[in-house]
Structure formats: C-alpha cells, structure tokens
VMD Tcl script that draws the C-alpha trace (Angstrom):
set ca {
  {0.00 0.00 0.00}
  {2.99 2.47 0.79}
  {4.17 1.87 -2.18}
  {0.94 2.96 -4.25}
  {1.13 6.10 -2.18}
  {4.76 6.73 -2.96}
  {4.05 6.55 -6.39}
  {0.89 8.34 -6.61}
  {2.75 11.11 -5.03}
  {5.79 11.30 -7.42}
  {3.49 11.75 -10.70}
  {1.46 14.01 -8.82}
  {4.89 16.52 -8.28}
  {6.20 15.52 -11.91}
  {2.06 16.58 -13.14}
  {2.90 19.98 -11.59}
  {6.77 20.38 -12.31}
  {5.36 20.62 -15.98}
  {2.49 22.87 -15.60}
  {4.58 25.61 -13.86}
  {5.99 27.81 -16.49}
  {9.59 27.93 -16.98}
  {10.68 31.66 -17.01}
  {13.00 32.21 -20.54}
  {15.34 34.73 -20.72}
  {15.11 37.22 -23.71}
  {17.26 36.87 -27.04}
  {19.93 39.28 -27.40}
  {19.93 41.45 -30.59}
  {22.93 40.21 -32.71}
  {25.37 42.00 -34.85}
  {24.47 42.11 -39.12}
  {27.28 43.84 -41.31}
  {26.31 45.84 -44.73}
  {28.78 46.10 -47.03}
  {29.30 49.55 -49.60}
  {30.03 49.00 -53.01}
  {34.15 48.66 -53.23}
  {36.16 52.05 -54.19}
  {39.29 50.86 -55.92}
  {42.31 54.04 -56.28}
  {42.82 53.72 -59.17}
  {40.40 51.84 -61.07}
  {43.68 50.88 -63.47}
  {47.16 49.96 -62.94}
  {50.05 48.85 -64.72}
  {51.56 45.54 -63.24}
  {53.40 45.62 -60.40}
  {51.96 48.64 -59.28}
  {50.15 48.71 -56.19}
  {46.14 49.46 -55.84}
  {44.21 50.36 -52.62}
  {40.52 48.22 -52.40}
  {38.58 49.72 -49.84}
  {34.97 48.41 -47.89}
  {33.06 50.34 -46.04}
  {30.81 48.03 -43.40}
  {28.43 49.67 -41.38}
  {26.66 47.54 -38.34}
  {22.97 47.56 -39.08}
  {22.28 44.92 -35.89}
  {20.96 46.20 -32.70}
  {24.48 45.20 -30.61}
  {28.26 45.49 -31.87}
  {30.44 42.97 -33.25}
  {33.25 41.86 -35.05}
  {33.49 41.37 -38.78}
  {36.04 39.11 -40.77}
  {36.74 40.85 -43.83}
  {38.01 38.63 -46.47}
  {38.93 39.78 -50.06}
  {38.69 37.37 -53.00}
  {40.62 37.66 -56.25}
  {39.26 35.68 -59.13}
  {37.64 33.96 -56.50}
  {40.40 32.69 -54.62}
  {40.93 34.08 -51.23}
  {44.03 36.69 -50.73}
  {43.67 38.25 -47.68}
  {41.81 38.95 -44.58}
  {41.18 41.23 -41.63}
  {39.27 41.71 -38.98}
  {37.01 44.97 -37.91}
  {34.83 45.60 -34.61}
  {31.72 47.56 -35.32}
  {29.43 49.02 -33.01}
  {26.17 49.13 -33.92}
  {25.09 51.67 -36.66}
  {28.16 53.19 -36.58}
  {30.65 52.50 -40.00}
  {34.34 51.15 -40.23}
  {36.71 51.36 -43.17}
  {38.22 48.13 -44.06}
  {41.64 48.92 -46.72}
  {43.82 46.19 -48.68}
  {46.61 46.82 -50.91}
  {46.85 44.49 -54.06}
  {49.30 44.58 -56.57}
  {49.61 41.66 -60.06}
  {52.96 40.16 -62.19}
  {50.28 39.90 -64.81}
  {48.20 41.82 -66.91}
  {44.29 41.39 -67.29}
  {40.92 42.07 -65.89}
  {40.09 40.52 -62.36}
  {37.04 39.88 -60.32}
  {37.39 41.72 -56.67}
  {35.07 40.62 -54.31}
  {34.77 41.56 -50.65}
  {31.43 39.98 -48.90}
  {28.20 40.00 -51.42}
  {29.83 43.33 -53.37}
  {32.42 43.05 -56.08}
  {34.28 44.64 -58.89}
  {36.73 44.54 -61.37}
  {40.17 45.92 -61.52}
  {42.08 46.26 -64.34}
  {46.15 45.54 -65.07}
  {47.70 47.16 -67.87}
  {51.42 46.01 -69.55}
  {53.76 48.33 -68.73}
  {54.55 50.83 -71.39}
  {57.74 51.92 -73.10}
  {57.97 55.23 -74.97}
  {59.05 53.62 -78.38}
  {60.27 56.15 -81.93}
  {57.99 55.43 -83.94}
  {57.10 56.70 -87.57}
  {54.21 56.92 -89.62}
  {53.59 57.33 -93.26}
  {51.43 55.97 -95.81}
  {53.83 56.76 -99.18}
  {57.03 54.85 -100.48}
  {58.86 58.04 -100.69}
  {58.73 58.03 -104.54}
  {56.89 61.07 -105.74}
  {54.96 60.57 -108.89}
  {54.41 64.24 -108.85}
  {54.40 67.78 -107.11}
  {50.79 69.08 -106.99}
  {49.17 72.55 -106.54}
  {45.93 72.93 -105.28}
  {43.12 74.20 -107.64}
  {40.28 76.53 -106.83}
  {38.85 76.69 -104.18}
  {40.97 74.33 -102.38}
  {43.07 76.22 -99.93}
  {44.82 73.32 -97.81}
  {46.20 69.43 -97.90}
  {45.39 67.01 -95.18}
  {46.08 63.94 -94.19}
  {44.85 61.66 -91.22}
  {46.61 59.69 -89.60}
  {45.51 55.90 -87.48}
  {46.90 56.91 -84.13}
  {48.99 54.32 -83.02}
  {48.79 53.20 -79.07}
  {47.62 55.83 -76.90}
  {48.83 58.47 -75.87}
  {51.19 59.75 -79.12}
  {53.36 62.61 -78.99}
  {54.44 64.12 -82.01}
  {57.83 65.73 -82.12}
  {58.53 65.93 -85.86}
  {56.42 66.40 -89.57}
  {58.26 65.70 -92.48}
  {56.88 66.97 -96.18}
  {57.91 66.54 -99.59}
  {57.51 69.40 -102.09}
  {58.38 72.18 -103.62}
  {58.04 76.10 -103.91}
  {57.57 77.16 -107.50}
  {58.18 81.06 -108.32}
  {60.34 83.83 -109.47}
  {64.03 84.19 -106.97}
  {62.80 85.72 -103.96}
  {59.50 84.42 -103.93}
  {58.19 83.14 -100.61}
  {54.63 81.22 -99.95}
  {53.79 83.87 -97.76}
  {50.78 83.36 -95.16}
  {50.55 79.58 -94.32}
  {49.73 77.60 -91.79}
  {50.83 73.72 -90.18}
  {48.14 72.42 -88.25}
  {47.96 69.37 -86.15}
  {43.81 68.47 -85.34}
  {42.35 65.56 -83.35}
  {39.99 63.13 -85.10}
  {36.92 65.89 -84.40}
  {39.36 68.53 -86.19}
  {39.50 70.57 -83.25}
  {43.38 72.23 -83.54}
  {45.79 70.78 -81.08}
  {48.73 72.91 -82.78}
  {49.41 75.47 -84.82}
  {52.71 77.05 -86.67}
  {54.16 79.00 -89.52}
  {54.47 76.57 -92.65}
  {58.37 76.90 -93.46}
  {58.42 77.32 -97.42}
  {61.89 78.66 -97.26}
  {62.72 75.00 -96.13}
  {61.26 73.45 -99.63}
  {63.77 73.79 -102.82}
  {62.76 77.10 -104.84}
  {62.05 75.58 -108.50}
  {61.40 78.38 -111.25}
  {60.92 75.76 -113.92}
  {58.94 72.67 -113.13}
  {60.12 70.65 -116.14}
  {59.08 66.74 -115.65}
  {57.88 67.36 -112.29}
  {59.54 63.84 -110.62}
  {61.03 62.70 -107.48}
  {63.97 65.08 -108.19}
  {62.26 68.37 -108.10}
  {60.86 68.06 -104.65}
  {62.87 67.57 -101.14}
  {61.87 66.80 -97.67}
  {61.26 69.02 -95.31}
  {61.20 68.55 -91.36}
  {59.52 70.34 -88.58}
  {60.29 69.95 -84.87}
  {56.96 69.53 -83.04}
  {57.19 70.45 -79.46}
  {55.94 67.25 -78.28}
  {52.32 67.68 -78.62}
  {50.20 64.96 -77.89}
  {47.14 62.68 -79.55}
  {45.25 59.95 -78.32}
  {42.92 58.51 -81.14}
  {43.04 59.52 -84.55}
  {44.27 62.88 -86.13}
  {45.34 64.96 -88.51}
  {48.02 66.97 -90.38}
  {46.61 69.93 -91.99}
  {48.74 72.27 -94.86}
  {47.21 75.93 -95.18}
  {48.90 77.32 -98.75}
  {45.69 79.91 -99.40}
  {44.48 80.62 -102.52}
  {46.21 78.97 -105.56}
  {47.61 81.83 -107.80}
  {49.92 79.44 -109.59}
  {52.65 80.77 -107.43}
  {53.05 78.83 -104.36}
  {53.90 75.13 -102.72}
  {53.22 71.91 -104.35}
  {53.02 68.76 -102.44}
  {54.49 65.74 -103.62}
  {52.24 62.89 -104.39}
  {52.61 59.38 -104.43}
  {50.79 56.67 -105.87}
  {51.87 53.34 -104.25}
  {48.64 52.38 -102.20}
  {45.40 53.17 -102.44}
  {44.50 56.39 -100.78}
  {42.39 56.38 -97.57}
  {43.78 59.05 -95.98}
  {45.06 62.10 -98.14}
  {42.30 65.09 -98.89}
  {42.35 68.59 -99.64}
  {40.24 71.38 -97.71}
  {38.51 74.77 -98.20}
  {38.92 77.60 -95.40}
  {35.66 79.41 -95.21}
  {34.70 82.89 -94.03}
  {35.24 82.25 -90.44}
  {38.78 80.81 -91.00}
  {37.48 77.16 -90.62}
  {38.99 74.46 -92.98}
  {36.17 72.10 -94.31}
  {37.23 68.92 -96.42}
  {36.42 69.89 -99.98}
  {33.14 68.60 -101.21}
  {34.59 66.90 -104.26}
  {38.44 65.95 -105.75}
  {39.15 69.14 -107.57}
  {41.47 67.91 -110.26}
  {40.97 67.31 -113.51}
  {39.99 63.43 -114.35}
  {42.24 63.31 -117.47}
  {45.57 62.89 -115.77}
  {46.29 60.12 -112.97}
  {46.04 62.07 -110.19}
  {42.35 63.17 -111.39}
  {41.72 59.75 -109.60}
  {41.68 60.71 -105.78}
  {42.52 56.78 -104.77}
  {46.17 57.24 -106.28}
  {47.46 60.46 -104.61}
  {48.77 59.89 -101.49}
  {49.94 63.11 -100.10}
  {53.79 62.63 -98.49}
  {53.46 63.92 -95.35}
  {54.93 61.84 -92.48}
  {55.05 62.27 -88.53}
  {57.39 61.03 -86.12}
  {57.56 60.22 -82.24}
  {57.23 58.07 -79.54}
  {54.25 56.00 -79.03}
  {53.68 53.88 -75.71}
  {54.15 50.68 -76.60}
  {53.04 47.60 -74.22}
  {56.41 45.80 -72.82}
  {57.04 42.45 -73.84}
}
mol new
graphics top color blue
foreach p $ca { graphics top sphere $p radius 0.5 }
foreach p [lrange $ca 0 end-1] q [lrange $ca 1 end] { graphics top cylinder $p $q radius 0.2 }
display resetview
C-alpha cells in the first residue's frame, strides 16, 4: 500500500513540475554587417603597381560585433582582416593588391564586387608613320577653291606625342619668292586644332621651272613639333591659301590606295572644311583621288606595351 502512495505522489509533483511555467530569458539582438560598393584608387594599374581596395561596413544589428573581412581575387581568397563595429556606426576596411600579370580581375569583398584592371607596362618607343614609299609621282598645286592638304593619320597606341612632320615638295616662283601666309596644323579626329605654326616654305627647294615634275624636283622638309600629344586619330593639316599658280606643291605618291590624303577649303570664319569633291581634272592620274597619297609623315614616340 505504501508503495501505491509513494508513487501516486511522485506523478502528482512531476504533473505539476510541468504545468509551472519555466521563465525564458530574452534573445539578445545580434550584430548584421552591410557592405558599400568597393572604391578601388585607381580603377587601373600597370603591373606591379600597387592598388588600394577599400569596404566600407556599417553595423545595421541592434548590438556590436566583429566582422572578418576577407577579399577574394578571381575567386580565390588573398587576404583577410578583422574589424569591430558598433552598432550603426561605420568602419573602413583597406587592402593593398598589386599583379605580375596583366588582365581584368574579379574583386570581391562579402556580397559586393568589382573589377580591376592591369595594364602592360609601357615603353615610350620612336615610332614613324607614313602611308607613301617616298617616290613622288608628282608635285601638286591645289586648284580653286581648295586652300589646304590634309592627311589623317591611325593613331597608333595611346597616348602619341608628335615631335617631328616631315613633307615633300616644292616652292615654284620667281628668286625671292616666298609662300607667304601659311599655316601647319595638327587636329584631333573631331578637327579641333591641337597645334598650330608658320608653314616653313623657305625650307622646300625654290624651282622656277617645273620641267618633268619627278622625285627630283621636290625635297623633304622637317619640322620639330614640341611634343604635342594625340590619343585617337588625327590629322596633319597644310594651309597654302588661294592657288595663284605661285606657291607650294606637295608631292604625291601613288603606291597604295589612298584612304587618308584630302584637300580642304577655309571658309569665311577661318574654318577648314574637307572639300566637297576631288578638284582635279579626271584626265591625268592624279584626277583619280585613290592614287594620290599626299607625303606627309610624322614622327615620335608612341607607348608601346612591354614584352
């Protein structure tokens, strides 16, 4: 009988250990990190050059905490730090990264990313271009109303600096004569004028009979450029003026197909316009504009990616 009792009386306490409430204590607010988009100085490097990749992470949570900060290149993991963050207050988490190759990689820091970019290192590098053979077929004046020669030029690498134009022609006129008021332009590929100087005629030979008008009766001429510089394509503009049968004669040659040599009209407003049509005569063979390649040439150094 005791023992019924005993029993009786242990599910009776377990009955009411159960149906007392258990007092909980309260979760604690936790720590949640937000990370900015990246800011990489600067967005392109050459290689070996160092770049700073910086986070800011800002504590959004109610309490503070401490953030591991690991930054993936490519996806593999390069380095990591550690930040504490109080909450909704901001910390600035910096790496320095630096590549032995060139490319584009993938930067990623948390759930933001970005890409940085590695350039080849450059070399200045001489470098002349020219689209004749430096056979003239001919020295040519410009008709009416043609005031100017041009020629554009496929920039190499970027950026190009100039330091020298070299043209082949002539001055025809009585002793003494001189070409009088004209102009050497350099324009970028929108023809807005980078440079402007005095064309030399006094450089070109004086010829006071043409004759056969070949190779011989022309001679180069070079002018020092004070290093100006082009990135994309440009051009070398010739102001002569007016034709009056006096005056300089470029020297034309014929060995490739021309896609780059055209002659211009200055308007009103001193603005040179390419000409709306080839001005010369269709009889001879430089009436056909694809064979007259005018021989003007420019020299300097172009940045050239290092092997």
């Amino acid at each position: 009988m005791n023992n019924g009792k005993t029993l009786t009386a242990g599910l009776l306490i377990a009955v009411i250990a159960i149906a007392v409430p258990v007092a909980c204590t309260p979760s604690q607010p936790s720590a949640q990190f937000e990370i900015a988009p990246l800011d990489i100085k600067p967005a392109e490097v050459t290689v070996g050059e160092t770049v700073s990749i910086s986070a800011k992470v800002t504590n959004i949570g109610g309490t503070g905490g401490a953030y591991t900060a690991a930054i993936y290149v490519d996806g593999k993991k390069a380095d990591t730090k550690y930040i504490n963050v109080d909450p909704g207050s901001s910390q600035t988490v910096t790496f320095s990264l630096s590549k032995d190759i060139a490319g584009s990689y993938e930067i990623r820091i948390g759930a933001r990313s970005a890409t940085l970019t590695i350039n080849s290192k450059r070399v200045a590098t001489p470098l002349e271009l020219k689209y004749d053979d430096g056979v003239a077929k001919d020295c040519l004046s410009l008709v009416k109303p043609c005031t100017g020669y041009s020629v554009g030029f496929v920039s190499p690498p970027d950026p190009f600096s100039i330091s020298k134009v070299a043209v082949f022609g002539l001055v025809y006129g009585s002793p003494g004569f001189n070409i009088g008021d004209s102009q050497l332009q350099i324009c970028d590929k929108d023809n807005r004028v980078l440079y402007t100087a005095a064309f030399p005629g006094d450089k070109f030979p004086l010829r006071t009979r043409l004759g056969s008008n070949i190779d011989s009766t022309g001679g180069w001429a070079d002018m020092e450029i004070p290093d100006v510089k082009v990135e994309g394509d440009f051009y070398v503009h010739i102001y002569t003026g007016i034709p009056t049968g006096q005056g300089f004669r470029m020297g034309a040659a014929s060995n490739v197909v021309n896609n780059h040599s055209d002659v211009t009209v200055r308007d009103d407003k001193g603005v040179d316009n390419l000409a709306s049509g080839w001005p010369y005569s269709i009889a001879p063979w430089f009436g056909d504009k694809s064979r007259v390649n005018w021989m003007v040439r420019v020299s300097g150094n172009a940045m050239v990616p290092q092997n």
